[in-house]
N, C-alpha and C positions, 0 to 999 in steps of 0.2 A: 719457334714459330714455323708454320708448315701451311704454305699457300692451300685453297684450292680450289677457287674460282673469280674470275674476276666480273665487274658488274658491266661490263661493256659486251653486248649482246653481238653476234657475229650472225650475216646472214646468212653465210656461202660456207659450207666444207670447206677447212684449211687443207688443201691438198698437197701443199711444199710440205708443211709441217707433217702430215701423215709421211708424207714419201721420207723423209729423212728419220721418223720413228722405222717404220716398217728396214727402213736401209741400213741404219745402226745396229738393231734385233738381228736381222739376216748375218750381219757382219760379224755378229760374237756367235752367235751359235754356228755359221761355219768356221771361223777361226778357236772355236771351243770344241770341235767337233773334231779339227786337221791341227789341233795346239800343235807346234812346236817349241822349242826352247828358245830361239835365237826370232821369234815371229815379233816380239815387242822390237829387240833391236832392229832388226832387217825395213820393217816400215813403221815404227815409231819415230817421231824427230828428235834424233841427237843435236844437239848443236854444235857438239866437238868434232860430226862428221862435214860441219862448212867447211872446217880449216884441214881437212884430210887431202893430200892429193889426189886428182882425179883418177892416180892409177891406182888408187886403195877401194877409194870409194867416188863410183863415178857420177858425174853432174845428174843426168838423170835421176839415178834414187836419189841421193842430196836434194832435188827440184820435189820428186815426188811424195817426197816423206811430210813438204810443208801442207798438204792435202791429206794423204794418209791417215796418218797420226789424229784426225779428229774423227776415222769411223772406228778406233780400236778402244775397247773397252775392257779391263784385267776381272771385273767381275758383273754377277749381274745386276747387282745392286748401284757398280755404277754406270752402268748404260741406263740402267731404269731409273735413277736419281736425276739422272740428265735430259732424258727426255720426258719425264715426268714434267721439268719447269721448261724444258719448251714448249710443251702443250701447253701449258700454263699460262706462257707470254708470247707466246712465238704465234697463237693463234689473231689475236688481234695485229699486231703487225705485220703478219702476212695481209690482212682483209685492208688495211691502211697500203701497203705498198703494191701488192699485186703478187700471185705467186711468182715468177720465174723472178721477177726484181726481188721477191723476199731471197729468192734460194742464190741469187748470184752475192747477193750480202752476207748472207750468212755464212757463206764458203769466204768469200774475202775477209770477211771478219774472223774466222778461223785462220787466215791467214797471217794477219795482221797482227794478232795477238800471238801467236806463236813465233813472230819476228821479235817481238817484243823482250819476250823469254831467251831468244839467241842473243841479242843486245846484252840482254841484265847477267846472262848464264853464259859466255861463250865456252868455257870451260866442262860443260855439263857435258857428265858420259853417261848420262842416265834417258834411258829416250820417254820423252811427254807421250802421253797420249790420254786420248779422251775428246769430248766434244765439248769440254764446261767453256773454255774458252770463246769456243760459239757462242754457244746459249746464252754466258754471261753477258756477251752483248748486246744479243735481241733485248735482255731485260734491259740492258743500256738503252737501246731504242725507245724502251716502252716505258720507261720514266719521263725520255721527252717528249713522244706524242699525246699520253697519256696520262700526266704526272695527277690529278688530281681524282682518278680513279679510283674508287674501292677493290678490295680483295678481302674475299672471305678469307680466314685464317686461321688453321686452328692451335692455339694455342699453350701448352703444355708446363705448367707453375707446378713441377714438381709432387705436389700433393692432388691438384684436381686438372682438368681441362676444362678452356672456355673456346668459345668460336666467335670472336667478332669482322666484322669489317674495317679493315683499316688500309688508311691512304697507297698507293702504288710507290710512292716515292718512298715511304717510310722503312716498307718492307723491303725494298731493293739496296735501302742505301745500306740499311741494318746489314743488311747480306753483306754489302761491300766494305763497311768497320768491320766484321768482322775476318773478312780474309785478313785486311790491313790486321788488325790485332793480334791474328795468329802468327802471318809473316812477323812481324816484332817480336812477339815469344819468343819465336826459332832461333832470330837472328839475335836475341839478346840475352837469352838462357838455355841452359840444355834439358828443356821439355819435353823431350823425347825421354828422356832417361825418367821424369817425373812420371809417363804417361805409362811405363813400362812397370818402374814400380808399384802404381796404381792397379795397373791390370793382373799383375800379379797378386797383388793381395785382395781382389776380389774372386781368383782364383782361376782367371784367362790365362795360359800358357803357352798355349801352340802354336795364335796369332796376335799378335802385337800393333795396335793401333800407333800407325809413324807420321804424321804430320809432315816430315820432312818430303814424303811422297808427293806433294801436295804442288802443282805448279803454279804457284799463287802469280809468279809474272806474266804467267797467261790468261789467268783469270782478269788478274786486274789490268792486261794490256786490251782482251778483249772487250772488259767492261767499258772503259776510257774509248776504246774503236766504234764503240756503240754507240754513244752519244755523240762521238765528234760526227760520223756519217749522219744521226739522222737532226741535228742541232742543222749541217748542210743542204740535206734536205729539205726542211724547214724556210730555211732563207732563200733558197730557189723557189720554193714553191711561193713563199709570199711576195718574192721580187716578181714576177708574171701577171700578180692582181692588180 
């Protein structure tokens, strides 16, 4: 299933939401443009760099990286996947919170959620990056402001496509079994190696589709950071009426 509009009308240009497409695009095409080797580790979040002494690796990047790490994108299919669904969702929860409130959220929630991953992963020498962990939370947000909203969708049954509307919750939580179901694959079978032989014998060689890539405890810490901020929101705002 593949979002691509939702039925809640927007009066006002989402401007957080542009500023953070236009910012993310700038940031792979010059970081694609100045690649280096060492450009993931250097500002991607490691989390095996918390537990480094400060004379290896100093507070500053260790502080910087939990920021960083959500404007680096490894290709462009996934910077374009990611801001794809925040335009998606990220436009009506901006028109609900206000810009500068949407963008101070979404960077904490990028934050939040990639705590979440140093918690589950302190051992990881692999550095996160991406922005799903954002995003995944704005959709967090927008199952609670929004939970009984439509979303066009278009849907792909193998043999033909259809495009219906269907409920905001249904489509997000779907999203969210499904990381949950992959995390469990990973961790309970060696999938990776099925996925490998599979690509193989459809005759993929060169690159290999690896799930283990995948930072599912950021996904789903930001998803979880989504909802707890704006469930708070919610209950401030109705405690004032």
């Amino acid at each position: 299933m593949f979002p691509l509009k939702t039925d809640i009308p927007v009066s006002k240009r989402a401007y957080g939401v542009w500023f953070l497409i236009i910012i993310n695009f700038a940031v792979y095409i010059y970081f694609r443009i100045n690649y280096h080797g060492l450009l993931f580790a250097d500002h991607g979040f490691m989390p095996l760099k918390l537990s480094m002494p400060s004379n290896i690796i100093g507070i500053d990047e260790k502080v910087a990286s939990f920021f960083t790490y959500m404007f680096l994108h490894s290709s462009f299919f996934h910077v374009f996947i990611n801001m794809y669904f925040l335009y998606i969702f990220g436009r009506n929860v901006e028109y609900r919170l206000g810009t500068v409130k949407f963008l101070c959220i979404y960077i904490l929630i990028g934050i939040l959620a990639v705590t979440v991953e140093a918690f589950m992963m302190p051992e990881l020498e692999y550095p996160v990056i991406g922005a799903s962990g954002a995003v995944t939370g704005i959709m967090g947000m927008f199952i609670v402001f929004f939970p009984f909203a439509k979303i066009k969708t278009f849907i792909f049954l193998v043999i033909y496509a259809i495009i219906r509307n269907i409920p905001a919750i249904i489509i997000v939580m779907l999203f969210f079994i499904f990381q949950l179901l992959l995390w469990y694959m990973e961790q309970t079978y060696n999938l990776n190696e099925y996925l490998r032989s599979f690509q193989e014998n459809i005759g993929i060689r060169s690159r290999y589709l690896n799930i283990s890539n995948v930072a599912y405890y950021t996904h789903i810490g930001g998803f979880l950071t989504g909802i707890l901020i704006a469930l708070f929101i919610r209950i401030i705002k109705n405690s004032k009426k």
